[in-house]
C-alpha distance (Angstrom), angle and dihedral (degrees) to the residues before:
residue distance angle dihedral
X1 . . .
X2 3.77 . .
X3 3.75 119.5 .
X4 3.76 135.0 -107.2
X5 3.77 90.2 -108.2
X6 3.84 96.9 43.9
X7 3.51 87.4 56.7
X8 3.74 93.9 51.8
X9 3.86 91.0 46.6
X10 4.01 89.5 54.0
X11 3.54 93.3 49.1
X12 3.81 101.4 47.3
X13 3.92 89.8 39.7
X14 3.85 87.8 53.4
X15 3.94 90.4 42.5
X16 4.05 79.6 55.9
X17 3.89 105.3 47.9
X18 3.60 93.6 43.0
X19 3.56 104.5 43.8
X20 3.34 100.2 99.7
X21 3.67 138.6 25.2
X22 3.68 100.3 -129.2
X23 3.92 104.2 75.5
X24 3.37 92.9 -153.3
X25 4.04 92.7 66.8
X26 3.87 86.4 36.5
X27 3.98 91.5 62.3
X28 4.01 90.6 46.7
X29 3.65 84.7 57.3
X30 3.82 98.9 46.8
X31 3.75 83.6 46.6
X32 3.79 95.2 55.5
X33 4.44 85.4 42.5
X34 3.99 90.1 51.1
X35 3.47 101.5 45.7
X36 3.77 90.2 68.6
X37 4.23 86.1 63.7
X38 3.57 98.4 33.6
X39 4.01 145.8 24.3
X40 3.91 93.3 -107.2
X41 3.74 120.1 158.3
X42 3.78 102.3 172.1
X43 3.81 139.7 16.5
X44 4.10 131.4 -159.7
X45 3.38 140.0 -177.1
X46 3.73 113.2 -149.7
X47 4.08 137.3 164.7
X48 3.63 133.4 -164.0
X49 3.62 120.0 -116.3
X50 3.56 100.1 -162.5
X51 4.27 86.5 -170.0
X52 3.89 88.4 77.1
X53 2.90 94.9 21.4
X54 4.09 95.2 -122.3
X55 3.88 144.0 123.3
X56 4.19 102.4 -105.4
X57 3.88 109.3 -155.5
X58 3.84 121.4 -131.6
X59 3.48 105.8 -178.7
X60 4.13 139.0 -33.9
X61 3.94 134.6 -170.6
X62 3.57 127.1 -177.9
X63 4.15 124.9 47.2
X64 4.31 109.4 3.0
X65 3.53 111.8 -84.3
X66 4.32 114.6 137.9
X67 3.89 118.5 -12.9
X68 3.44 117.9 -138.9
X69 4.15 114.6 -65.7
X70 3.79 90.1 11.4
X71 4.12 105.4 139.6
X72 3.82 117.6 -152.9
X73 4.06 111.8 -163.8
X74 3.70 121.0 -133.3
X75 3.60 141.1 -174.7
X76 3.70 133.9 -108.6
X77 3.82 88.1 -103.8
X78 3.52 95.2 50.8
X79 3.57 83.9 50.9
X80 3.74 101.1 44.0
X81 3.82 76.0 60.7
X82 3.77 98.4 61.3
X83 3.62 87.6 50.1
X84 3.90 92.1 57.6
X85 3.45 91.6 51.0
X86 4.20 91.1 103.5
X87 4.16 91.0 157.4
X88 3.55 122.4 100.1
X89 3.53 86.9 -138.1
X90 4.26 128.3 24.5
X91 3.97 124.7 -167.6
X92 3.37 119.6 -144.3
X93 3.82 112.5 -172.9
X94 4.03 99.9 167.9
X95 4.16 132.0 41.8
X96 4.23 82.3 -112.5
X97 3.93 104.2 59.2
X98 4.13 90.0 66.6
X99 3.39 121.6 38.1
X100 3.62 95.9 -179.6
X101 4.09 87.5 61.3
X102 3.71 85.4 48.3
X103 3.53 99.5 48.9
X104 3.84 96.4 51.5
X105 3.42 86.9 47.2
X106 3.70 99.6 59.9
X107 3.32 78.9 49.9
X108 3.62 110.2 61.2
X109 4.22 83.4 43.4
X110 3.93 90.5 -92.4
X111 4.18 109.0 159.6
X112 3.79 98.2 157.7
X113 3.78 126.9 96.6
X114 3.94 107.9 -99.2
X115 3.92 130.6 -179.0
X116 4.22 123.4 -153.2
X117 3.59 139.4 -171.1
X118 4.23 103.5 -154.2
X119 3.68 114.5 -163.8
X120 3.78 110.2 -152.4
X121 4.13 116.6 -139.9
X122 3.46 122.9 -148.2
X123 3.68 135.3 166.4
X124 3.65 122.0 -167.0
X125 3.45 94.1 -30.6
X126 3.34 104.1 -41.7
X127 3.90 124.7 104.8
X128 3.81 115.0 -126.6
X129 3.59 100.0 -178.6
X130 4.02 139.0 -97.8
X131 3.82 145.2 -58.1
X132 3.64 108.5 -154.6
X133 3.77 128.3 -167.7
X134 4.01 118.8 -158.9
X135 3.40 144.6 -172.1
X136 4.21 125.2 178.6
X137 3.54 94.9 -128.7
X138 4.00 124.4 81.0
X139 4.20 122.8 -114.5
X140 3.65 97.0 18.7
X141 4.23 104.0 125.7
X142 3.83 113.8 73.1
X143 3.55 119.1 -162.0
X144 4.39 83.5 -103.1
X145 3.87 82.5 64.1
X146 4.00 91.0 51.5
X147 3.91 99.0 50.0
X148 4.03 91.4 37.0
X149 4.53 80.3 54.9
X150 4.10 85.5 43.0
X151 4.11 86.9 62.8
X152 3.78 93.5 66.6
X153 3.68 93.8 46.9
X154 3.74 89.3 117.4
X155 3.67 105.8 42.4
X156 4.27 91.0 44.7
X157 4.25 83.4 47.4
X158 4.13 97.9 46.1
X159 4.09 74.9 49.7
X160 3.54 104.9 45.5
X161 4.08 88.5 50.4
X162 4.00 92.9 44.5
X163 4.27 87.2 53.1
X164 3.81 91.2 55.1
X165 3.10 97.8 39.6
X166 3.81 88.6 45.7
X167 3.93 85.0 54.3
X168 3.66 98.0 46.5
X169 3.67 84.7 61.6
X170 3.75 99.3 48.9
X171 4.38 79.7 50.2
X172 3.53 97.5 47.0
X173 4.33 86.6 39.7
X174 4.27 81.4 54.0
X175 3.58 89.4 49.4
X176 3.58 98.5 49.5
X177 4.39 98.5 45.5
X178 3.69 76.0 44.8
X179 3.72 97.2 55.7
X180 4.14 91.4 36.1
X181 3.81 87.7 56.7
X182 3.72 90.5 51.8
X183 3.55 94.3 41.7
X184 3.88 96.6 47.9
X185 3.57 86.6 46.8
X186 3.81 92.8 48.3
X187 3.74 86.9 50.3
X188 3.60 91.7 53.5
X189 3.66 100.8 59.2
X190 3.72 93.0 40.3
X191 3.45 89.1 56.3
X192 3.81 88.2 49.9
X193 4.20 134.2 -99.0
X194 3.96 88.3 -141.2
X195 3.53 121.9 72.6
X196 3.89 111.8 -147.0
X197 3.62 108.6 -116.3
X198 3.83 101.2 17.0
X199 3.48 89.3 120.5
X200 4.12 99.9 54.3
X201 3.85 118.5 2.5
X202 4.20 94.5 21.6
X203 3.74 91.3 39.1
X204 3.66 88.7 115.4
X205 3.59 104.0 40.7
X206 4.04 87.9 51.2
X207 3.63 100.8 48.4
X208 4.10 85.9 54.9
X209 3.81 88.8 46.7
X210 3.83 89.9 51.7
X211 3.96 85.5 43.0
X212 4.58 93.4 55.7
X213 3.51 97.1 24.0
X214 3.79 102.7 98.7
X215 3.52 90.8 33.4
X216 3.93 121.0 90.9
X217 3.66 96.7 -135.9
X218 3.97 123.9 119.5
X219 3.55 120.0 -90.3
X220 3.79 126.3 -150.4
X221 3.61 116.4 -165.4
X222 4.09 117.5 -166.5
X223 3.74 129.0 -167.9
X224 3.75 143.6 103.7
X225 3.19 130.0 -65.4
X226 3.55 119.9 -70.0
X227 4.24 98.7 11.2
X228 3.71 89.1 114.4
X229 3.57 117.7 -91.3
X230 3.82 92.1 160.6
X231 3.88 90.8 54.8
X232 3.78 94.5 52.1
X233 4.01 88.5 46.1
X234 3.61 91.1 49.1
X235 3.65 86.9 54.4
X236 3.28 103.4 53.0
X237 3.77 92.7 42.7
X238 4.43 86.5 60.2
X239 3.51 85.3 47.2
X240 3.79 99.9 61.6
X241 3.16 148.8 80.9
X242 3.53 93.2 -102.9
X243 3.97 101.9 51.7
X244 3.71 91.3 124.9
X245 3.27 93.6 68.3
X246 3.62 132.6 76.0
X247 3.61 126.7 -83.6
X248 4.12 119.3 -138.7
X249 3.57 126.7 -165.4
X250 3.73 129.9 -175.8
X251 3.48 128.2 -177.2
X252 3.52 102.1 -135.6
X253 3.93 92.4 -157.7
X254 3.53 104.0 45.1
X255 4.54 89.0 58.0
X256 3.73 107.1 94.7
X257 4.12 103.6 -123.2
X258 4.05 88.0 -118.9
X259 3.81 83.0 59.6
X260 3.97 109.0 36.3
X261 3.80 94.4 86.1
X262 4.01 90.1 52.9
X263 3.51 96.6 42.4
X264 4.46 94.6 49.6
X265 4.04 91.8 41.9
X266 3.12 109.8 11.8
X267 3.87 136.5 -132.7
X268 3.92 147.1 -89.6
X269 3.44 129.2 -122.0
X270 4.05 105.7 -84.4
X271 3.54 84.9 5.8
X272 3.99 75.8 136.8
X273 3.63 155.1 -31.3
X274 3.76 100.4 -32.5
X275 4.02 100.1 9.6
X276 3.89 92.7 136.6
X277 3.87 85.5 159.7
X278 3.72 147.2 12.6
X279 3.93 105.9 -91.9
X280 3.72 134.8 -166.0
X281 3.83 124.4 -117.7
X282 3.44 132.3 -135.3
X283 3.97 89.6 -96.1
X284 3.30 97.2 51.3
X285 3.94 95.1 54.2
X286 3.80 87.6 51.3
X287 3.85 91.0 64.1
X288 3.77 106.8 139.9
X289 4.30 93.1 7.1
X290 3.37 139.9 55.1
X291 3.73 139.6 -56.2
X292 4.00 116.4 -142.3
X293 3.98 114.4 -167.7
X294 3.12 112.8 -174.3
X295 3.69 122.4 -157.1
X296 3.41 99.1 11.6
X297 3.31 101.3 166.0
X298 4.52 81.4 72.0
X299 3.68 86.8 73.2
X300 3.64 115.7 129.4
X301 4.14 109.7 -127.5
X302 3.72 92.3 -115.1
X303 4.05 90.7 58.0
X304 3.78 86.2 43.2
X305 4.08 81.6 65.9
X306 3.31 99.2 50.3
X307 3.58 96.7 43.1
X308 3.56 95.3 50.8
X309 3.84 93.6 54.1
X310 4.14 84.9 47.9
X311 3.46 82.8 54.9
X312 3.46 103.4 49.7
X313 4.05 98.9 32.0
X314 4.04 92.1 38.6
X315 4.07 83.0 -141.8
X316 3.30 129.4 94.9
X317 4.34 139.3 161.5
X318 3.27 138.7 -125.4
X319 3.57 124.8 -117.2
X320 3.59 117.7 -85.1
X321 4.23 89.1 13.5
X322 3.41 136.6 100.4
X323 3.68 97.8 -159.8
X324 4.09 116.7 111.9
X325 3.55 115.7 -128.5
X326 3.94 128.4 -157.4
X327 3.25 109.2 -150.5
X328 4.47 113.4 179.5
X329 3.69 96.7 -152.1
X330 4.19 131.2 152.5
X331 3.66 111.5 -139.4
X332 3.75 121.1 -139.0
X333 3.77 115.3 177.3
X334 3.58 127.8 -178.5
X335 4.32 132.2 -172.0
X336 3.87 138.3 171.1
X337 3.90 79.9 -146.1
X338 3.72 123.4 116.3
X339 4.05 84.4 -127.4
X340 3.77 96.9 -174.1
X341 3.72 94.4 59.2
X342 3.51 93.6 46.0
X343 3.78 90.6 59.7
X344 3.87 86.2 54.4
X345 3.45 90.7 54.7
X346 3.96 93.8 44.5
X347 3.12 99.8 -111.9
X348 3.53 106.9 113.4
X349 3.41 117.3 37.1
X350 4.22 110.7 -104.9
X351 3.91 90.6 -144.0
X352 3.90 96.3 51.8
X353 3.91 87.4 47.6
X354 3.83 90.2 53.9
X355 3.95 88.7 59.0
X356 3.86 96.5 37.2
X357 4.10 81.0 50.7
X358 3.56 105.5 66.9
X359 3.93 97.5 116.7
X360 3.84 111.7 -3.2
X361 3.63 118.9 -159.7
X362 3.18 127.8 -160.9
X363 3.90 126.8 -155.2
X364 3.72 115.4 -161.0
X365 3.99 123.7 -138.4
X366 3.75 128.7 -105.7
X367 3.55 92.5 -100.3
X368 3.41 89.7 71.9
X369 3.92 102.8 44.9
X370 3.93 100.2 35.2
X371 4.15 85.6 151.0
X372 3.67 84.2 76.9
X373 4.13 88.6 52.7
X374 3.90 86.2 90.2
X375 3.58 109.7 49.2
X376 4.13 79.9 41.3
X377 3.63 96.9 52.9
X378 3.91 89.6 50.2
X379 3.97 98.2 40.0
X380 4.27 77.9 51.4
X381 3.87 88.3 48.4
X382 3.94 95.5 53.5
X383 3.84 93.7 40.5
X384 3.87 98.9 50.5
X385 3.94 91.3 44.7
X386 3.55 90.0 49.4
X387 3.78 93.1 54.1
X388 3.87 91.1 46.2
X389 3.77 98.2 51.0
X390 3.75 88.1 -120.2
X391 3.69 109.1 -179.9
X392 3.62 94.1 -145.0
X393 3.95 139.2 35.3
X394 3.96 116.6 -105.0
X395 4.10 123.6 -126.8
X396 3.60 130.3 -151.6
X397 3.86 108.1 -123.1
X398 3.77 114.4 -122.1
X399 3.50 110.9 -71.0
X400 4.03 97.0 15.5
X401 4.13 88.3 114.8
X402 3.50 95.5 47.3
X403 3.52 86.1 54.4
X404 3.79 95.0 54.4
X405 3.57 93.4 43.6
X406 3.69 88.4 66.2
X407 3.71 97.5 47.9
X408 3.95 120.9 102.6
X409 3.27 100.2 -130.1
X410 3.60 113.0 -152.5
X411 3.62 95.9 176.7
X412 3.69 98.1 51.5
X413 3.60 124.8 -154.1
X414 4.01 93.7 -17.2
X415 3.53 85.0 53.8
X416 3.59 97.7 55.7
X417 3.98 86.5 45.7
X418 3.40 95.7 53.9
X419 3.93 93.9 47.1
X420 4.09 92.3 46.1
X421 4.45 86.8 53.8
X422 4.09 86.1 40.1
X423 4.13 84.6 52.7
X424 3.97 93.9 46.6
X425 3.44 88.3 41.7
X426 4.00 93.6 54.4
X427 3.95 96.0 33.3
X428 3.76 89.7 47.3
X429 4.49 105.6 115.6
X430 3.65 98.6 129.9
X431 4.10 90.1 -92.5
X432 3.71 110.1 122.0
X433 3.80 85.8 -169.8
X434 3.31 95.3 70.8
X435 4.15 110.5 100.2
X436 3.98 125.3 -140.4
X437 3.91 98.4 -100.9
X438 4.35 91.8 -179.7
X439 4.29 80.3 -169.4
X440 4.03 79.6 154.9
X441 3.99 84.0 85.7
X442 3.38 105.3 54.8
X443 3.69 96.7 85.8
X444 3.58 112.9 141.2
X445 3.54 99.0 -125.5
X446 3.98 86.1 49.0
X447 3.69 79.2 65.0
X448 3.95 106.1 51.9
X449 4.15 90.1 76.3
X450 3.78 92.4 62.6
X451 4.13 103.6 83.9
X452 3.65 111.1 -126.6
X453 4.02 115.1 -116.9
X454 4.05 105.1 -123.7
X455 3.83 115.4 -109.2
X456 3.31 123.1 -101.5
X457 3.78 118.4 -99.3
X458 4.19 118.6 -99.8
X459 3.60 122.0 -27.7
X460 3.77 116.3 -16.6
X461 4.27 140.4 -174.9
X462 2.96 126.5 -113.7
X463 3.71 95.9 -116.9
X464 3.97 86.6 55.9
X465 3.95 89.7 53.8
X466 4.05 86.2 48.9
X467 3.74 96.7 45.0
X468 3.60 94.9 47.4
X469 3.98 88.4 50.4
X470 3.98 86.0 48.6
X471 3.62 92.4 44.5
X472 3.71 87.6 63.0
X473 3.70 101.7 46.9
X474 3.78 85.7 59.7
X475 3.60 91.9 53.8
X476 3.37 91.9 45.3
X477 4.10 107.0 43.3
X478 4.25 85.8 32.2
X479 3.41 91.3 -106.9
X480 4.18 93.6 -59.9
X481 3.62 115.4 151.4
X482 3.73 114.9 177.0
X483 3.56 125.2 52.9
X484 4.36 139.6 41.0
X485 3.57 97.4 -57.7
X486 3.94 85.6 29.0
X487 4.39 116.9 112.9
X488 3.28 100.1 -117.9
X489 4.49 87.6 55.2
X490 4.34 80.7 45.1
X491 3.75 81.6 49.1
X492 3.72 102.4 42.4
X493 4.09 96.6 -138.7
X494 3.92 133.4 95.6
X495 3.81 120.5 -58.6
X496 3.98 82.6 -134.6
X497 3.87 94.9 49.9
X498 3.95 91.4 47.6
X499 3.99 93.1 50.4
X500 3.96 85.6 54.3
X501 3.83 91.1 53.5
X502 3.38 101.8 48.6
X503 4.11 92.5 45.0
X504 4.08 80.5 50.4
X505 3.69 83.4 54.7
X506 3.43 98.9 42.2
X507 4.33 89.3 -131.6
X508 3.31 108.2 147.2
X509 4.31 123.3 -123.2
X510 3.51 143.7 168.4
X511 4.01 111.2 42.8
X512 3.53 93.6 -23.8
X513 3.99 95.9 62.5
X514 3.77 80.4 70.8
């Protein structure tokens, strides 16, 4: 039956090792409990990995010897002796009787004499490592010492497996930010760094994203539906400051009002029906990036409140808490909605539109940039095949983009995406001679939206009708010939051919059409 004191010395030991989460602090407190009992000047936590091989440090307090993660090879000898080690508990009053001790002590720069007691832990079989107590003087751990180290056996092995399996969560935690960062940026590139069109219809748009985006302040970006507001926030989130961290979007029309608050700041546990667990909001996921919400102008006028004080206060709690939360998060909204007027008509309220205001940006519709209808169609083209596994690459027929280019487009760029995959789809038999003919555009009303160039006057040559056509092109591509949004790709015919025209012609192109 265990004595009165023995009991006492297991329960303040145990009070020590698991006093604190962090085993480092743990093991300075076990120190300062042991050194009442015996003379010990140092204490480590060590494991074999036999992969190595090497002795891996956990955790040490007292006198220097191996910091946390510090790996000290051995040979198979030393490690045959490890093995032989069958005792719960082995004295080692001089630098000779373990050459494992000594060995990590030449390491760490240790010349002195030093004595140990090493406490072997084992759980069902299987050896998790040592606790080993020193002092730098020789023949100073009795056998006493040993069996009074043997009590805590227990506490020092529920320890030693909690610490590694504390650190193989930190590892695999490493591994996964690692493999998000990678993947995000992986994403990002297949995706695409170049947005089509930022160089003639977008020009605008992307020399004011290149002017906010490595500022912090809010962004609002304006435009019908479908012109790519999501693009243009994506950009100026990879062109930030803040690119490493995560991007959040929220579709502020598609969260049922019951839900909004839960899904922006989260929730407790039995914060309501169905709150099995305390969840995150949108807000707090954004923590160091960017927060995209979409539709805005769908927000119900009681979110409007809250997200106006989130947007002045920066903090915010979740439902069912009463904790505040800081949350350091740029805000880039987006609508189709004429917001202005909607303030006017109470709708939106005037204060939240001031903040969402800061630097509006509007992104004009397809209509109104149909050079870029090219380079779209074919960046449409390559995507869609790629996602169907087509064995071959698509062509628009002759003709097929001149058709497009006169089309409306009411659905703007997702429109024109959608009609390119409907095309593949349709045109798809295996034959990778068979062109893109898109004949589901020519509809005559499709047509009535395009204005109608006024004829020329009396009776005219054909060269007149062609230079007046060419004439236009320059004005209209800036007098570019080579490339997607180029005339000669508007035109469908040779860069080389077109050059020999318009010298024919005598129309200027290049710099001097300017």
């Amino acid at each position: 039956m265990p004595r009165t004191d023995d009991i006492s010395f297991f329960h303040q030991g145990t009070l020590a090792i698991c006093g604190s989460i962090d085993i480092g602090e743990a093991l300075d407190e076990c120190l300062g409990f042991l050194q009442r009992y015996m003379p010990a000047e140092n204490i480590t936590m060590d494991y074999l990995a036999p992969s190595i091989p090497g002795i891996c440090s956990v955790a040490q307090a007292g006198f220097p010897m191996m910091s946390p993660g510090t790996v000290v090879e051995i040979t198979e000898r030393e490690v045959a002796f490890i093995e032989s080690q069958l005792s719960q508990t082995s004295l080692s009053n001089r630098p000779a009787d373990n050459p494992v001790a000594q060995r990590v002590a030449e390491h760490m720069g240790i010349t002195s004499v030093f004595s140990s007691a090493v406490l072997h832990l084992m759980t069902k079989n299987q050896r998790l490592g040592v606790v080993a107590v020193s002092a730098l003087k020789e023949s100073q751990f009795t056998e006493e010492h040993a069996r009074l180290l043997s009590l805590l056996h227990d506490p020092f092995a529920v320890a030693m497996s909690n610490a590694l399996r504390y650190q193989e969560v930190l590892r695999l935690q490493e591994m996964l930010k690692d493999d998000n960062r990678f993947l995000t940026s992986e994403l990002h590139r297949m995706s695409g760094d170049t947005i089509i069109g930022e160089h003639f219809g977008l020009q605008d748009v992307m020399e004011k994203v290149r002017q906010v985006a490595p500022l912090d302040s809010q962004v609002l970006l304006l435009g019908e539906t479908g012109v790519g507001k999501e693009v243009i926030a994506n950009a100026i989130h990879y062109n930030s400051s803040r690119a490493r961290g995560p991007i959040i979007k929220v579709n502020c029309g598609a969260i049922p009002e019951s839900l909004l608050d839960s899904e922006l700041f989260g929730h407790e546990k039995g914060a309501f029906t169905g709150a099995l667990s305390r969840k995150r909001g949108r807000f707090e996921r954004a923590h160091g990036g960017t927060l995209f919400l979409d539709e805005i102008g769908e927000l119900p006028h009681a979110a409007q409140v809250r997200l106006l004080r989130v947007l002045q206060t920066k903090e915010f709690e979740r439902v069912g808490g009463t904790e505040q939360i800081t949350a350091d998060v740029r805000i880039i909204a987006a609508t189709h909605r004429e917001l202005e007027a909607m303030v006017k008509a109470n709708t939106f309220r005037k204060d939240l539109w001031f903040r969402l205001n800061v630097f509006p940006l509007t992104i004009p519709p397809l209509r109104e940039r149909k050079a870029d209808i090219p380079a779209l169609v074919n960046h449409f083209i390559e995507k869609k095949s790629r996602e169907m596994k087509l064995p071959y690459l698509p062509v628009p027929a002759p003709g097929a983009l001149e058709r497009l280019q006169r089309y409306h487009w009411p659905g703007n760029v997702r429109e024109l995406e959608n009609i390119v995959e409907r095309e593949i789809i349709r045109n798809y038999s295996g034959d990778r001679d068979t062109p893109l003919q898109f004949a589901e555009v020519t509809a005559p009303e499709a047509l009535t939206h395009e204005p109608v160039a006024a004829p020329l006057e009396g009776p005219v040559t054909l060269d007149a009708v062609i230079s007046r056509h060419l004439t236009r092109m320059m004005e209209q591509t800036g007098g570019k010939i080579q490339g997607d949004d180029g005339a000669a790709a508007l035109l469908g015919i040779h860069p080389s051919t077109l050059r020999h025209r318009l010298r024919k012609l005598g129309i200027p192109f290049g710099r001097g059409a300017s």
